[in-house]
N, C-alpha and C positions, 0 to 999 in steps of 0.2 A: 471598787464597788462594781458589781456584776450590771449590764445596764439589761434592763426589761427590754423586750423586743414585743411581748402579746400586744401591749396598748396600742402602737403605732401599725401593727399589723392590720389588729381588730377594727381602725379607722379605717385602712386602707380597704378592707374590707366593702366596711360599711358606704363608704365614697364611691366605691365603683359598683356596687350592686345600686346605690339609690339613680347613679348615671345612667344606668343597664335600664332603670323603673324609666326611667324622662324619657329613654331614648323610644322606649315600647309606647309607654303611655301620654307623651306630648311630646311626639315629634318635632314638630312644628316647635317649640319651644325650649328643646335639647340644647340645644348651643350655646343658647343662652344662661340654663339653668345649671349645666354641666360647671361652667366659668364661673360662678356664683359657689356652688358647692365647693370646687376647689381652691380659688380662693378666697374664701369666708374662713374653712375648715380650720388651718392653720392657724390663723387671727383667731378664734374662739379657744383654740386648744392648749396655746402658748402665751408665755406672757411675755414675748419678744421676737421679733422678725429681724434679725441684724440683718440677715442675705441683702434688703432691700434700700440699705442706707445708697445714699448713692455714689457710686467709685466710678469715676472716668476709666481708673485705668484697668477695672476687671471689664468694663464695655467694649476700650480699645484691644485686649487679649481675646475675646470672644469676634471680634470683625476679624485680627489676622488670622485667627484660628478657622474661619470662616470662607475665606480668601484662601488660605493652603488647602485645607479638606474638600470646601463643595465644587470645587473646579473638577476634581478627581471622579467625583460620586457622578457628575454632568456626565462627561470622559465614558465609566464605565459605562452608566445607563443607556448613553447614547450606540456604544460598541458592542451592548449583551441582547438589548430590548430593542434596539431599531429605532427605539424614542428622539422625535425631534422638542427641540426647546419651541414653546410657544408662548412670548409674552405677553402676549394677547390676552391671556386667562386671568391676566394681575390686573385689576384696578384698586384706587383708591380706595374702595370697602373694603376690598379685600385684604387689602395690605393693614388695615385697622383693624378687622376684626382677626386676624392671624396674629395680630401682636398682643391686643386686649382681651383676645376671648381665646387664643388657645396657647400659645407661649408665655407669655407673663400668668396667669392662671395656674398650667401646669408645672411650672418650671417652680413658683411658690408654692405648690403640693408636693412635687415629687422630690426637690431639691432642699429647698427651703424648711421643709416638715416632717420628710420620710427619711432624707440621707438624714437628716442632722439628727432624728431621732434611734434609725439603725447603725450611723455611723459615718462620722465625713472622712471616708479612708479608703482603700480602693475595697475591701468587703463592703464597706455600704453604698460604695457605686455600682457593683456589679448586681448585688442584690437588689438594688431602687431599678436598676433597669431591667430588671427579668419583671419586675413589679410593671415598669411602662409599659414592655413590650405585651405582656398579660392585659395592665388594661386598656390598652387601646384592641385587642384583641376582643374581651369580654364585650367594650362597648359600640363596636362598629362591626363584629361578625356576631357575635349572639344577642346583640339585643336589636339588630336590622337585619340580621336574615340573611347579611353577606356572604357569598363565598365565594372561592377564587383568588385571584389576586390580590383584592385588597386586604382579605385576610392575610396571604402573605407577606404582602406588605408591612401590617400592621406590626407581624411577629417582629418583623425585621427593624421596628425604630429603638430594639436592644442596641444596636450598634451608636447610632447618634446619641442615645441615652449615655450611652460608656463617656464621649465626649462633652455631653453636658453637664454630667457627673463630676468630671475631671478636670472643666473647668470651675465647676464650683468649689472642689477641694482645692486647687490650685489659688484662687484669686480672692475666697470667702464671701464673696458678692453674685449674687443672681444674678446683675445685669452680664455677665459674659454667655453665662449658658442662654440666658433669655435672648439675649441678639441671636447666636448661632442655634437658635432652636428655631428660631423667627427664619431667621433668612433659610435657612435649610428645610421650613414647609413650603416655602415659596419657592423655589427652585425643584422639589418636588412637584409642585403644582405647573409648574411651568414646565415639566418636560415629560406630564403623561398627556 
């Protein structure tokens, strides 16, 4: 059976353009509402979320994976960009709302909704993360007016996408990609 791909497109669609609206039209309440959209979307569309049953051991495969890769990404940024680590930037909201309002969120949108409906195989990881890398593009350069770096940057969360993809084909559970997507904003965040 041939699987449809327009439906989950046309959501995906639909989800980053209404983001793209929040982020223009209630800034102030984007962040909020973006985390709400995406994950609401899936729960409405599907009549099952396995990703989110809970697995120790897809949690524990997302920490090592986490522990080998972000050491490296530190490594380069600090040797390409001059960037010092500063942990000063992470507090206790912060560490909450990067877990609740944008890793568990997107990781049940992109993972959870989009691979499983284009495909938990490496074509639907590479495709769900050209999809990331796009909307985080659409809604942090065109709908706030960014440009620069953090556009580039944004291009660039193709790459981590690939490993949260990967571990979600690998482990079948969210909680691996949602840890390493977690800890990998924060380590971001901590060394621009």
């Amino acid at each position: 059976m041939k699987r449809s791909y327009l439906t989950p497109l046309s959501i995906y669609v639909v989800v980053i353009f209404l983001i793209t609206l929040t982020r223009i039209f209630f800034p102030d309440f984007s962040f909020a509402i973006a985390a709400l959209i995406l994950f609401s979307t899936p729960f409405l569309l599907t009549d099952r979320m396995s990703g989110l049953k809970w697995d120790p051991g897809g949690l524990l495969i997302g920490v090592i994976v986490s522990i080998v890769i972000l050491p490296t990404y530190i490594l380069l940024d600090l040797l390409l960009t001059g960037a010092t680590i500063n942990v000063d930037r992470i507090s206790a909201i912060l560490i909450a709302l990067q877990l609740f309002f944008v890793a568990l969120p997107e990781e049940v949108f992109f993972r959870g909704y989009l691979q499983e409906k284009l495909g938990n195989d490496l074509k639907g990881v590479v495709f769900v993360s050209v999809f990331f890398a796009l909307g985080h593009f659409f809604t942090l350069c065109v709908a706030s007016g960014f440009i620069g770096g953090i556009c580039t940057q944004s291009v660039l969360t193709f790459f981590p996408s690939l490993v949260m993809g990967y571990l979600y084909v690998r482990t079948g559970t969210l909680w691996g990609s949602i840890i390493f997507h977690f800890l990998s904003n924060l380590v971001y965040i901590s060394t621009q």
